[in-house]
SESEMI-590154 format. One line per field, with one value per residue (C-alpha): residue number from 1; residue in three letters; x, y negated, z. Coordinates in Angstrom, 3 decimals, padded with zeros to 6 digits. Layout:
pos NUM/... $
code Ala/... $
xx X/... $
yy Y/... $
zz Z/... $
//
This chain:
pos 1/2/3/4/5/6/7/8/9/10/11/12/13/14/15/16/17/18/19/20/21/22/23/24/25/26/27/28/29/30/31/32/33/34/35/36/37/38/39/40/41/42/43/44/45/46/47/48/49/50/51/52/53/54/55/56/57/58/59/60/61/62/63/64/65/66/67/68/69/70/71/72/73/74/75/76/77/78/79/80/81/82/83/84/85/86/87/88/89/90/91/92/93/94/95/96/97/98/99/100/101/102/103/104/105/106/107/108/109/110/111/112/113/114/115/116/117/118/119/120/121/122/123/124/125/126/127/128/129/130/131/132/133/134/135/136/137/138/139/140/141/142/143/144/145/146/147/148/149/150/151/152/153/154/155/156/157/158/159/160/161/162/163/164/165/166/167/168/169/170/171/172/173/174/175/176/177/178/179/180/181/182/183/184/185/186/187/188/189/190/191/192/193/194/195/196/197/198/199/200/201/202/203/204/205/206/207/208/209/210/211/212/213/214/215/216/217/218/219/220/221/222/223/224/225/226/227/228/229/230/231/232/233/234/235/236/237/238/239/240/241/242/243/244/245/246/247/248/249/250/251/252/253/254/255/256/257/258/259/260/261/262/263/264/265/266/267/268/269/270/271/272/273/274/275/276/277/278/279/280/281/282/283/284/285/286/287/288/289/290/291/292/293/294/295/296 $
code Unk/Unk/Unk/Unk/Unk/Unk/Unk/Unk/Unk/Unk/Unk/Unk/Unk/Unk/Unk/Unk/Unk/Unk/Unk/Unk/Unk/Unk/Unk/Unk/Unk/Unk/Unk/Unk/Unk/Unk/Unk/Unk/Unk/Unk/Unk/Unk/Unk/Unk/Unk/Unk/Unk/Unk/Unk/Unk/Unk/Unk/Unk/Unk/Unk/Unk/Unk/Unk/Unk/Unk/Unk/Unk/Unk/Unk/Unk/Unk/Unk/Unk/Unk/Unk/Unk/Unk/Unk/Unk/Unk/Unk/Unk/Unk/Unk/Unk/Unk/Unk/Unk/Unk/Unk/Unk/Unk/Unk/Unk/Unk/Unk/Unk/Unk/Unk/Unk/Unk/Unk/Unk/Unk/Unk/Unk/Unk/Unk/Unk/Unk/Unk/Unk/Unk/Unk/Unk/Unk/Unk/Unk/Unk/Unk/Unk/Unk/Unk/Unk/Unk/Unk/Unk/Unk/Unk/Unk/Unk/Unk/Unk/Unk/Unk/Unk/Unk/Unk/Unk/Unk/Unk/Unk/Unk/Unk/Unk/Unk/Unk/Unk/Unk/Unk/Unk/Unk/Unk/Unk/Unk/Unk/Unk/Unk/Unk/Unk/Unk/Unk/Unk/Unk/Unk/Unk/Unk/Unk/Unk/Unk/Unk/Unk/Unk/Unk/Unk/Unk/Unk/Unk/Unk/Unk/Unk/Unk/Unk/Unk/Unk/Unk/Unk/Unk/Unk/Unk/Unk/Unk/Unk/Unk/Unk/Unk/Unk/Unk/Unk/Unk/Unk/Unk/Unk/Unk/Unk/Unk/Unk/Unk/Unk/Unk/Unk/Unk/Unk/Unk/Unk/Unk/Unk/Unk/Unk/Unk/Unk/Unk/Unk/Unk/Unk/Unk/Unk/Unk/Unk/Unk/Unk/Unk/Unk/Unk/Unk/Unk/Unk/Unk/Unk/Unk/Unk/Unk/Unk/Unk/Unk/Unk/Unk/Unk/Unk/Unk/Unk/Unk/Unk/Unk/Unk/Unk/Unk/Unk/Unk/Unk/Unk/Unk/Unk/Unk/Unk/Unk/Unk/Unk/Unk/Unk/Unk/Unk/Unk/Unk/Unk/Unk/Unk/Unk/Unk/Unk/Unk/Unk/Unk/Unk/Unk/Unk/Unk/Unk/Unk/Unk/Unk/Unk/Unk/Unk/Unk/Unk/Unk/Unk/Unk/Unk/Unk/Unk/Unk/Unk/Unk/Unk/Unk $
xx -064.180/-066.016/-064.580/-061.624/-060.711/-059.166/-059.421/-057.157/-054.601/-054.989/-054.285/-051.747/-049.583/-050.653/-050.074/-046.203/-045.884/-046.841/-045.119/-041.891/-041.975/-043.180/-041.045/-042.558/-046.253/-045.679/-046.617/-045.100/-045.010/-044.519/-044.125/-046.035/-045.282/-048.252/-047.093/-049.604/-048.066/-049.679/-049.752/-050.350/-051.102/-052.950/-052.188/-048.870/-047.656/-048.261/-050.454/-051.347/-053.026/-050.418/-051.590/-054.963/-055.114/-053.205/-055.583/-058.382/-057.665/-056.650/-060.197/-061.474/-059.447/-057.164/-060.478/-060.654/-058.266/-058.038/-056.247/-056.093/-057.461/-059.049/-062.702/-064.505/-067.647/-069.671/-066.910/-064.692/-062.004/-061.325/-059.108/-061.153/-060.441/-061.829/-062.320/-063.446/-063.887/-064.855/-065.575/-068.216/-069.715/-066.514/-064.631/-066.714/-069.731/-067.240/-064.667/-064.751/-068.390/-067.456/-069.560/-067.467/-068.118/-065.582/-066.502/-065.023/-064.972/-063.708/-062.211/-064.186/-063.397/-065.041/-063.979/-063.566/-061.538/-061.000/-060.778/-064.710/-064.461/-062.936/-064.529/-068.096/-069.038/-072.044/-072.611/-075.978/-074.376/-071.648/-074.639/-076.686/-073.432/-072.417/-068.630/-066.173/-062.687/-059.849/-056.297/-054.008/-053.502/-055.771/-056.153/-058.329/-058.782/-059.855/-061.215/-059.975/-058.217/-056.268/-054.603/-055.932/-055.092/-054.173/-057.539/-058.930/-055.792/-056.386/-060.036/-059.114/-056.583/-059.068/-061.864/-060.243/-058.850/-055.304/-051.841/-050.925/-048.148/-050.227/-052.792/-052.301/-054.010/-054.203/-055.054/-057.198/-058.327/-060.780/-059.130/-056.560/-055.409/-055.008/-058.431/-060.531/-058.908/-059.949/-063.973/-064.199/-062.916/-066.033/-068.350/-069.305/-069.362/-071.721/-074.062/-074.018/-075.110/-077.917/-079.135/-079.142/-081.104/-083.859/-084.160/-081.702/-080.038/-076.187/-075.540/-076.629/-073.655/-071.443/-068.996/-069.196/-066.821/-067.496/-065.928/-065.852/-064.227/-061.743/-062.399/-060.150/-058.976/-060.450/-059.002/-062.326/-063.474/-067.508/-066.396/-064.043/-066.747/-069.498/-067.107/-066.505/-070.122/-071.201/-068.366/-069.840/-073.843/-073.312/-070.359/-070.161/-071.613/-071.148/-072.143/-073.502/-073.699/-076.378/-078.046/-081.190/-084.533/-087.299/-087.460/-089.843/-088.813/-085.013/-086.832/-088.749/-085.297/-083.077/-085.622/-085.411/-081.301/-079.566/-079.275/-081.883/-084.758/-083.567/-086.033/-082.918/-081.147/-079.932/-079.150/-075.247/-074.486/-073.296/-076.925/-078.217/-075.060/-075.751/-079.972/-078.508/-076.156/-072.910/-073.632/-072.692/-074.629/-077.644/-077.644/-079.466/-077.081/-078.356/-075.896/-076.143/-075.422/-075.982/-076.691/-076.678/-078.194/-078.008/-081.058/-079.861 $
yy 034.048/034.304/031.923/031.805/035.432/037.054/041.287/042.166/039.632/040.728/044.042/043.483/043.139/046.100/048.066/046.411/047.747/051.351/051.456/050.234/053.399/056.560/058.631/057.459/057.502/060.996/059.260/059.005/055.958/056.368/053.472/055.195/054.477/052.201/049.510/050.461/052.204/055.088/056.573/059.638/060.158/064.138/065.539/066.960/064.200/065.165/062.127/062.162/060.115/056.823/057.314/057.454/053.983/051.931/053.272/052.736/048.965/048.133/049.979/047.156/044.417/043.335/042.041/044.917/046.807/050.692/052.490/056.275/057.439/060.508/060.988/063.917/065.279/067.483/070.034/069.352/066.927/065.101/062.829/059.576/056.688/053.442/050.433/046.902/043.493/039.939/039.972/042.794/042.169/041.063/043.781/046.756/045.774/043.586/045.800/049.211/050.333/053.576/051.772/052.819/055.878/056.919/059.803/060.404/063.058/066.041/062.956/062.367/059.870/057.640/054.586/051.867/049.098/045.278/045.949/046.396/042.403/041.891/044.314/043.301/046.683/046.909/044.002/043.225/043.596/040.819/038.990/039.250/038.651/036.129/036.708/037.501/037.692/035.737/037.219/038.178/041.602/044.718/047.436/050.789/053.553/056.441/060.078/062.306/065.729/064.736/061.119/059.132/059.803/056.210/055.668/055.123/052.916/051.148/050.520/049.173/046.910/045.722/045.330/043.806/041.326/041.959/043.085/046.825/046.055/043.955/047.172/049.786/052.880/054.873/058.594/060.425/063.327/064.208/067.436/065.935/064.318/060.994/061.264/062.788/060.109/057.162/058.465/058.546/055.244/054.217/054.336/051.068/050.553/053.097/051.568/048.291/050.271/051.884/048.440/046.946/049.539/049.605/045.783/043.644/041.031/042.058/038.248/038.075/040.455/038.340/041.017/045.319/047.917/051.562/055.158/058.686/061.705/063.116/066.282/069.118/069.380/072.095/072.976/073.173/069.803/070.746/071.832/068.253/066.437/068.008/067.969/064.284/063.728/065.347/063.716/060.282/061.515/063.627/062.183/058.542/055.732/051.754/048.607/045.176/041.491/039.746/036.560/037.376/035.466/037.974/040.305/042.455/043.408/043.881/046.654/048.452/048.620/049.445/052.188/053.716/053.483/056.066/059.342/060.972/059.146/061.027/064.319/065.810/065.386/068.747/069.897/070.477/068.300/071.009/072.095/068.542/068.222/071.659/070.120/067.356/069.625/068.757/064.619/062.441/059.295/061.067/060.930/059.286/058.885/057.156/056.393/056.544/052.906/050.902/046.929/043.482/040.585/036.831/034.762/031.817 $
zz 046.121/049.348/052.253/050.268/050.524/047.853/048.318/046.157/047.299/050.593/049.767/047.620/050.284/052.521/048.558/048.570/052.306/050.983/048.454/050.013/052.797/050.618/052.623/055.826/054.360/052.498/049.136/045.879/043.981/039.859/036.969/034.202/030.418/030.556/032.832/035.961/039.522/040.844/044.019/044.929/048.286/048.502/045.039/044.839/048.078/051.365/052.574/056.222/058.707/058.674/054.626/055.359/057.254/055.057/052.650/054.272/055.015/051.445/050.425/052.876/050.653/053.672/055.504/058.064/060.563/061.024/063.830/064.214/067.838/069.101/070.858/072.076/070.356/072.780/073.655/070.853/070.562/067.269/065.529/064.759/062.698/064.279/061.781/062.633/060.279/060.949/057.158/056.872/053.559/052.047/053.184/052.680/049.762/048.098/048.284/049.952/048.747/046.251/043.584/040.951/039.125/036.608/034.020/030.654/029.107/031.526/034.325/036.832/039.955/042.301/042.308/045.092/046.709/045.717/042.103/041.941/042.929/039.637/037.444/039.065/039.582/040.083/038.774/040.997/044.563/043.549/042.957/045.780/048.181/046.479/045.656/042.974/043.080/040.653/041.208/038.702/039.800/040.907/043.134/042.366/044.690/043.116/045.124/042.362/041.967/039.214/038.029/035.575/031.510/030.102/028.636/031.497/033.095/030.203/031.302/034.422/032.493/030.608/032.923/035.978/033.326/034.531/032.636/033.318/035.051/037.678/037.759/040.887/040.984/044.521/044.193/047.356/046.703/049.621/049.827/051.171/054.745/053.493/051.833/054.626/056.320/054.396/053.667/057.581/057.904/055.563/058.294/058.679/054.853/054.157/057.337/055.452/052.288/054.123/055.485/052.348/050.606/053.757/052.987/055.341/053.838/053.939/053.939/057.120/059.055/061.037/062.755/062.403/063.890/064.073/064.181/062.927/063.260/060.750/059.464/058.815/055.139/052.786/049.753/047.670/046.774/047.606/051.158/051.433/050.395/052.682/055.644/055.603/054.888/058.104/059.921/059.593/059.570/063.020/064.249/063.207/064.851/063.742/065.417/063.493/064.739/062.951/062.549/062.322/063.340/062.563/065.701/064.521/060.551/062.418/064.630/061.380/059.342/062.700/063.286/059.754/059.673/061.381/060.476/062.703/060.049/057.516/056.460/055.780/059.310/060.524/057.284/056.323/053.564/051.707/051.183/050.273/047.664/046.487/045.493/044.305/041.618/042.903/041.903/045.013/043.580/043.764/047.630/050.202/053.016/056.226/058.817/062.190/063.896/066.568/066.729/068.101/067.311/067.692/067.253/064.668 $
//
């Protein structure tokens, strides 16, 4: 563990607070035959915004704060989720970062949230921020269209090192409220991501906060996915605190960050998804951010 934080302790508790109000979060909470509790919160449940944060702060492993607001973007006016962490790294590459990619045979998910800390994956970006987590139980978010057959629960059993019935599975489809909800409320995650790849050491992120709009639902997963893609590319924006001493490498990688770098800025996700053949991993997604420095 990192400072002593466990993730999936933390949100543990946010999980017991969720699943103790379905009615109020428009979820619904089932014991399967295999031990593990699943919630659905878009597939046959009704989800919805108050979903969507809870969510979105137990993707964060209990190390980050969401609150629902509204902003205006050019003429429009949108719903916006606003996240902020004084645990950056922990909360979003050690816990949020979608690094998980489930596909089996015709199941296909993408995985996230504090049980990556257990199950190391990937393996290398425990390693470079130094942390692992220990606790007895586990917490997968998964952006799917269908729940999980108990092969793969079983996976996660096994995996996260945990007993099935200490194994909780959350279930967002992005064509769903709850799950256009929680990808906007990545924002600062997927800035972190786009840092690390351009060469910053995460390590050195002290504080983060950002915002993005939430996109209205579409029923077609490819439209869902490209919608909340372009919320956070042309609508998002996230600010960093870093200790950082080199003045002039932190101007080369701030330079090449946000979105507006990109060759493909302007272009609807859609169309980039579409070149890609429909396989989210295969995209380079630069975020557009804003940041601070100290000098240490």
């Amino acid at each position: 563990m990192k400072n002593g934080l466990s993730v999936n302790e933390l949100a543990w508790k946010l999980l017991e607070k969720l699943c103790a109000n379905p009615d109020f979060y428009r979820v619904k909470v089932e014991k399967t035959s295999f031990g593990a509790t699943v919630v659905d919160a878009g597939i046959e449940a009704k989800g919805g915004f108050e979903a969507g944060k809870i969510i979105t702060e137990i993707c964060m492993g209990g190390c980050g704060k969401a609150r629902i607001t509204s902003r205006k973007y050019g003429e429009w006016t949108f719903p916006t989720i606003f996240v902020y962490t004084d645990h950056p790294i922990t909360a979003t590459l050690g816990s949020q970062f979608a690094g998980w990619q489930i596909k089996e045979g015709d199941y296909f998910a993408i995985g996230s949230g504090p049980a990556r800390a257990l199950a190391l994956k990937p393996k290398e970006i425990y390693e470079k921020i130094g942390y692992r987590d220990s606790f007895e139980k586990a917490i997968v978010v998964l952006e799917t269209e269908k729940p999980p057959p108990k092969h793969i629960l079983e996976r996660f059993s096994k995996e996260c090192k945990v007993a099935p019935e200490n194994l909780a599975v959350i279930l967002t489809p992005t064509t769903s409220l709850a799950g256009a909800t929680q990808v906007s409320g990545r924002i600062v995650e997927t800035g972190i991501h786009k840092l690390n790849k351009l060469g910053l050491d995460p390590n050195v992120i002290v504080n983060a906060w950002g915002h993005a709009p939430i996109p209205a639902v579409h029923p077609k997963f490819a439209k869902a996915m490209a919608r909340t893609n372009d919320a956070i590319l042309y609508g998002g924006t996230a600010y960093y605190t870093v200790e950082y001493d080199d003045e002039e490498r932190l101007k080369e990688i701030v330079e090449k960050a946000p979105s507006q770098a990109s060759e493909a800025y302007g272009k609807p996700f859609l169309e980039i998804f579409k070149e890609a053949n429909y396989d989210f991993y295969l995209q380079d997604r630069p975020k557009p951010f804003r940041p601070s420095h100290n000098n240490s």
